[in-house]
C-alpha positions in Angstrom: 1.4 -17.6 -6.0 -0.9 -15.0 -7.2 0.1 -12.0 -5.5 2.5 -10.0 -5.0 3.9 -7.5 -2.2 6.0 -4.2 -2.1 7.9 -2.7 1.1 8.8 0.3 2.3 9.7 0.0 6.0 12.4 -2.8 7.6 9.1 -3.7 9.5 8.2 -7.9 9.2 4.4 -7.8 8.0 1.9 -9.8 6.5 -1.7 -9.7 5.3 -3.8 -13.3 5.1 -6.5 -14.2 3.4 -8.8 -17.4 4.5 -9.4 -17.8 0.4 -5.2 -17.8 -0.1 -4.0 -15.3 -2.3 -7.4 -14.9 -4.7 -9.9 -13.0 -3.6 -13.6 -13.5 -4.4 -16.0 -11.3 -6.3 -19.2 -9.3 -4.5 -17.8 -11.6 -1.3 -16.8 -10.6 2.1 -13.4 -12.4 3.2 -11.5 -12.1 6.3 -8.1 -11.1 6.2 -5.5 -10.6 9.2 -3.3 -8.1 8.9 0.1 -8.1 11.3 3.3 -6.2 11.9 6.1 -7.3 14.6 6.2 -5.5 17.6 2.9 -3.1 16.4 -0.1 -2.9 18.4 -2.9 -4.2 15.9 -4.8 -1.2 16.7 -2.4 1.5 15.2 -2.5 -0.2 11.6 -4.7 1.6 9.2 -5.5 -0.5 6.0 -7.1 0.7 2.9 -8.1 -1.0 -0.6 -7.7 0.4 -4.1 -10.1 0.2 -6.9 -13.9 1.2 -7.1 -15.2 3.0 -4.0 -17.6 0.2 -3.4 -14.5 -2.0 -2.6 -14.0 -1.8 1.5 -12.1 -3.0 3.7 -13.5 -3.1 7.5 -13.1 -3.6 10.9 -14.1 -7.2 12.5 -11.2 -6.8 15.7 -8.8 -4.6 14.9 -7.3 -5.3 18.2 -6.6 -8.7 16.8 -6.0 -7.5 13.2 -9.0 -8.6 11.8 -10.7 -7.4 8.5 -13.5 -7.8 6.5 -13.0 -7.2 2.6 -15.3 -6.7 0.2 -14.6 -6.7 -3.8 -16.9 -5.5 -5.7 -15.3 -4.2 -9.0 -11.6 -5.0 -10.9 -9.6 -8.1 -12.2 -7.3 -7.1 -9.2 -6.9 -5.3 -6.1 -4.2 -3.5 -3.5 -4.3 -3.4 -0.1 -2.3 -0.6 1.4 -0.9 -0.7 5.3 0.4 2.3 7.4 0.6 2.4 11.0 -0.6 5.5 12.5 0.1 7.0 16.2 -0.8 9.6 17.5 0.5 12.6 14.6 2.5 10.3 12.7 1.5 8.0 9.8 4.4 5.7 8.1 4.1 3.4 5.1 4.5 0.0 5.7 3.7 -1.6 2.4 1.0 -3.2 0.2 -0.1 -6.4 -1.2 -1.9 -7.1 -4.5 -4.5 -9.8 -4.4 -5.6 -11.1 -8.0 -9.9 -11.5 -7.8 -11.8 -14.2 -8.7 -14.5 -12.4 -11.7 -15.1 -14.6 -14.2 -16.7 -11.2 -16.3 -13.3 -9.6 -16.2 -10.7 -10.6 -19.0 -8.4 -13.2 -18.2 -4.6 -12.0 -17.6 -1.9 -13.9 -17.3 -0.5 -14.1 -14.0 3.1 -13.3 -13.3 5.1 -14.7 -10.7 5.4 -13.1 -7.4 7.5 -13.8 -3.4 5.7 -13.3 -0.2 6.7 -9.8 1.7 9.9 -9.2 3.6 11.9 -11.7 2.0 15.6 -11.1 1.4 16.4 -13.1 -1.8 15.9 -11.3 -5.2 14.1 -13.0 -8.4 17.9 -14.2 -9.3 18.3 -15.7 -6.2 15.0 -17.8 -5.5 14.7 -21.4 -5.9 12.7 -23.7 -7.7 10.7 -24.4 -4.8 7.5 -23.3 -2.9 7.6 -23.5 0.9 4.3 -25.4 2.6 3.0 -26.7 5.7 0.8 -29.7 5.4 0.7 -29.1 1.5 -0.6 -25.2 2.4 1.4 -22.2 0.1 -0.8 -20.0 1.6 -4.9 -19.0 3.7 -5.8 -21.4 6.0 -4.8 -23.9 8.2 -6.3 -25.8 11.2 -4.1 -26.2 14.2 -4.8 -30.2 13.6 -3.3 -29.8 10.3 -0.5 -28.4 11.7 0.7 -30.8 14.6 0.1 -33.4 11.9 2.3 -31.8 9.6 4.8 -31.7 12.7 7.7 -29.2 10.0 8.2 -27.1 7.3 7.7 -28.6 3.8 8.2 -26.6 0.5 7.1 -28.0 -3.1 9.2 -28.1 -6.3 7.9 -25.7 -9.0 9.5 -27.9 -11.9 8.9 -31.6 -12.8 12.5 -32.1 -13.3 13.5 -30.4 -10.0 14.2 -33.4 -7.1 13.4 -32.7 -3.9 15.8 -34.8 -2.0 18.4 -32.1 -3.8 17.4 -29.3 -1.1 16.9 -28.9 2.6 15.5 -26.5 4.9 18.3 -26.0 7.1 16.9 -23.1 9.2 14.3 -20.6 10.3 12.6 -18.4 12.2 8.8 -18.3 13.7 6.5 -15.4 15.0 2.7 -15.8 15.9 0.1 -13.0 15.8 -3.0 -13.1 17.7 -4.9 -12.8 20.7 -2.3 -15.3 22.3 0.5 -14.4 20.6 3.6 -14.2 22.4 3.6 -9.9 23.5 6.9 -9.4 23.4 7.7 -10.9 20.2 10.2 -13.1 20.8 11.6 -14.9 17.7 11.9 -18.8 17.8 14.7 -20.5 15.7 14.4 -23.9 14.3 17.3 -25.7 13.3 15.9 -27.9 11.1 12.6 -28.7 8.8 11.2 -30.6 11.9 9.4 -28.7 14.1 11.2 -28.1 17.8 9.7 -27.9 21.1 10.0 -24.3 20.8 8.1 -24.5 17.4 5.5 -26.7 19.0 4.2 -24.2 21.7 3.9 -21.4 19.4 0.8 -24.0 17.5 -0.2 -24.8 20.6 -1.0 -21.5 21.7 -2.6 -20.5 18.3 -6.0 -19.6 18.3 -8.8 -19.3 15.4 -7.8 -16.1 13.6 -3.9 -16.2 14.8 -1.3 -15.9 11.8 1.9 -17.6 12.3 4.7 -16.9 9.7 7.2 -18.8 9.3 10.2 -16.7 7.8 14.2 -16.0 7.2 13.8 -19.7 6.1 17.6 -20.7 4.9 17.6 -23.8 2.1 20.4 -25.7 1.3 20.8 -26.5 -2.7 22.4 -29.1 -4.8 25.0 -27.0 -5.6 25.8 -26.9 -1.8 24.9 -23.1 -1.3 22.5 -22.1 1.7 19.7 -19.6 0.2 16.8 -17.7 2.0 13.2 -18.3 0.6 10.5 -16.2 0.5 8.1 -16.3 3.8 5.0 -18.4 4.2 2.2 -17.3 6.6 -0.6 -18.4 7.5 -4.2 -17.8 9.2 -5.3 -20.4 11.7 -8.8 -21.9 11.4 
């Protein structure tokens, strides 16, 4: 995973990228960009860097964004929500960029947003749906996939050695559910709950998949970092 995330809000949040967690140079991509329980059209993003990076409206009432990179090996996409006189910090995300004229840096490890385990606490393991970490996915590629996956990060690292044992769903969209409601699934296997959240996806949705609790060899239960992604 190339990016990484900072919070500073209890707020559950996420900002997805069609291209996954590299952004291209002198491109416009599409992001969507999603709090719980916030109307889409009180976020207010911005974008670091040179001023001829932007970040712009497609439908903000669906939290859609158009940004375009222009300069920098890297680049930061800050989120507040604003109403009325009040503005409050939600967080940011760093996005490496694709530009082969920039030096090469080594990248450095990183955990999706609102996640509750610290670097000590993460497993050697990558959560997926349909072998997708992160961008994009089709809602075809998703009833095929039919549960949550994960992949190991080490060659010597067995899978049959951990479980998903639970988790926790939210869509974001133009269909999403208004009210929020949080769906729990007991199991990797998708539920019938689980099932009518992809069904009512819709190109541009994000559904996140999140408080995901993995049982280890060792017999502990651990929570992994969050996986979301943007339907295509």
């Amino acid at each position: 995973n190339s990016s990484t995330s900072s919070e500073s809000s209890d707020y559950l949040w996420e900002i997805t990228s069609k291209k996954g967690e590299v952004l291209p140079i002198n491109k416009y991509t599409e992001v969507v960009i999603s709090v719980a329980e916030i109307e889409p059209v009180w976020l207010k993003p911005s974008i670091s860097g040179s001023p001829r990076n932007t970040i712009g409206e497609i439908d903000a009432r669906k939290g859609r964004y158009n940004v375009y990179v222009a300069e920098g090996e890297e680049v930061t996409i800050t989120l507040h929500i604003k109403n009325n006189k009040t503005t409050e910090l939600v967080g940011s995300k760093t996005f490496k960029v694709d530009n082969p004229k920039a030096a090469t840096k080594t990248n450095t490890p990183s955990s999706n947003n609102n996640t509750a385990a610290t670097n000590t606490d993460l497993l050697p393991l990558t959560i997926s749906v349909g072998g997708k970490t992160s961008g994009a996915i089709s809602k075809a590629e998703l009833k095929a996939a039919g549960e949550l996956d994960f992949v190991t990060l080490t060659k010597d690292v067995k899978k049959s050695d951990y479980r998903i044992v639970r988790y926790e769903v939210k869509s974001f969209g133009a269909k999403a559910d208004a009210s929020m409601k949080t769906v729990v699934n007991p199991n990797s296997k998708f539920n019938f709950s689980v099932n009518k959240i992809v069904d009512q996806l819709s190109k541009g949705d994000l559904i996140m998949f999140h408080k995901i609790k993995v049982k280890g060899p060792d017999g502990k239960i651990k929570e992994v970092p969050n996986l979301s992604l943007m339907v295509e």
